[in-house]
C-alpha positions, 0 to 999 in steps of 0.5 A: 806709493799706490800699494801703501795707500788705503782702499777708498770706499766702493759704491754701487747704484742701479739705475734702472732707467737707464739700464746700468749699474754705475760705480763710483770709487772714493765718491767719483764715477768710475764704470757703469754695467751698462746693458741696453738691450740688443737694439743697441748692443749685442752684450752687456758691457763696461762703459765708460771707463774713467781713471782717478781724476776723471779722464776718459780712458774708453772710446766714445764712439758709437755711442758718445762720439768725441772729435778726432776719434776712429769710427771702426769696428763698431762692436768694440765698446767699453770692456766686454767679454766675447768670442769669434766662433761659439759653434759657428757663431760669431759673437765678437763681431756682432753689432746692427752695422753687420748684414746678419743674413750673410754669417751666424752671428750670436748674441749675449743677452743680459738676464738679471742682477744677481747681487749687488754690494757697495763696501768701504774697500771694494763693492760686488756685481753679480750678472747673469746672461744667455749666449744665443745663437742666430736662432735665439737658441740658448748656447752657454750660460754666464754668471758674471762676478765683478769686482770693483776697488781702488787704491791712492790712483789706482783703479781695479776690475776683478772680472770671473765669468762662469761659462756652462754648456746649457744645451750640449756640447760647445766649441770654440775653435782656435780664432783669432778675435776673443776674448776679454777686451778694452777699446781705448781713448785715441790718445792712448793708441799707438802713432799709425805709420801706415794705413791698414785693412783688418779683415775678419773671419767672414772677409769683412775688410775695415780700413784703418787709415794713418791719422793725425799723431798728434796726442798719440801717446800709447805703447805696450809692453808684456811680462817678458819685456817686449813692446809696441805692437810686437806684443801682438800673437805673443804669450804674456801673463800681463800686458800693460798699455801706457800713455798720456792725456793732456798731462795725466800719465795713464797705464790700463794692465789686463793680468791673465790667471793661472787657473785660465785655460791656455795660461799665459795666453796670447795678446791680440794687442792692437795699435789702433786702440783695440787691446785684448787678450784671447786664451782660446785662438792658439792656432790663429795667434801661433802662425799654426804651431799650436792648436787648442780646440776649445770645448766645454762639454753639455753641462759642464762649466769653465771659468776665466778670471782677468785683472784689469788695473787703470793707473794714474801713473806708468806702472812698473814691471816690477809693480805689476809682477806684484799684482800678477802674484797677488792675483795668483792667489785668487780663486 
């Protein structure tokens, strides 16, 4: 039904007095682009996410904290797009809740709107942005092309960001906490059994109790038909999280493209609402068996391009293989 549907117009407003760029599709809030500077977080991001109908599908907490939700890993708002080590700096895990005088933690900050273009079938953002170092120095460049539509109950993010080595050579070692992400509703989460401790590269161990399951909707299934969090540390050309809110039937899909570095890529796929995808950590996400060893030489650029689909419905394998295609053809 949703392929037959007629795109729905796209609109694109600046707010300036709150630093975002807020998106509305067939006249309803959808996403903003919101950078508020480093005071509050380290990276622009997407934030809110809603579907069709209006249902949340992002975490509120830290920013808007709603009932019942977890309070861990601070950094993990929105949509962004980061990595763990960019020459020993960490830039996933930064955030104010973090002792900076303990690790190299990096910072993405937002420089500028390139353009920006509402349209009757999709609209058009571009961003630019400066990946610094503990010190301030300037590490990678980033210009950032978002692409916004929709379709009957389907909501679509284009994401290609250029990277370039502004100020010699860069690398990103095989880690497993990258790279292009989405922290989800906590009905979209997947029932805890058990109680966790996620540690991250410096030894920071956050715990993660077994919570109340109640509402607890989501699962996972990948490209190849595995499901859950078996999803995690595996290769896939999509993953698609499915779940319910109140009596609303969701699915949020990330589709890799085949121009990506380390296409099909690893799933760092978690129950606890964190869903992302991550090219670059071969080694971390193959148990050792495969290594990459990221670099991006001075001066020289790298692109990576994501599909991110917010469905009012539980979408298909066979719909998603059809956008994945579709996707393909992109450049």
């Amino acid at each position: 039904m949703t392929g037959l549907a007629q795109a729905q117009k796209v609109d694109l407003v600046d707010n300036k007095k709150d630093k975002k760029i807020e998106v509305s599709i067939d006249g309803k809030p959808f996403t903003s682009y919101f950078y508020p500077g480093e005071d509050v977080l380290k990276k622009a991001v997407l934030y809110p996410v809603m579907t069709s109908k209006g249902t949340l599908v992002t975490r509120g907490w830290p920013l808007d904290p709603r009932g019942s939700e977890r309070v861990d890993h601070p950094h993990h708002v929105g949509v962004w797009l980061n990595y763990e080590d960019v020459n020993g700096n960490d830039y996933w895990n930064n955030s104010n809740a973090v002792d900076h005088a303990k690790r190299a933690y990096g910072t993405i900050k937002h420089t500028g709107i390139t353009s920006m273009k509402s349209g009757k079938d999709k609209g058009e953002l571009t961003v630019t942005a400066d990946w610094v170092d503990k010190d301030g120095k300037l590490t990678l460049k980033e210009v950032t092309t978002y692409t916004f539509s929709g379709k009957g109950n389907s909501r679509v993010i284009d994401r290609t960001t250029k990277l370039t080595a502004a100020n010699g050579d860069v690398s990103m070692p095989d880690i497993k906490d990258g790279m292009y992400a989405i922290r989800v509703a906590r009905e979209l989460e997947l029932p805890s059994s058990k109680p966790e401790i996620f540690t991250d590269a410096s030894g920071i161990a956050t715990k993660v109790p077994v919570m109340n399951n109640t509402g607890i909707t989501g699962n996972y299934r990948n490209s190849n038909g595995i499901e859950g969090e078996d999803v995690w540390a595996k290769r896939a050309i999509w993953c698609n999280l499915t779940g319910k809110i109140k009596d609303e039937d969701i699915s949020i899909a990330i589709i890799d493209h085949p121009k990506n570095p380390g296409y099909p890529a690893y799933w760092h796929a978690r129950g606890y609402g964190l869903f992302a995808v991550n090219p670059l950590g071969q080694k971390a996400l193959s148990n050792g068996k495969e290594e990459m060893n990221f670099k991006i030489k001075n001066g020289e650029s790298t692109t990576f391009r994501y599909r991110m689909v917010i469905a009012s419905e539980h979408l298909k394998d066979a719909s998603l293989n059809t956008m994945a295609a579709d996707y393909a053809k992109t450049k």
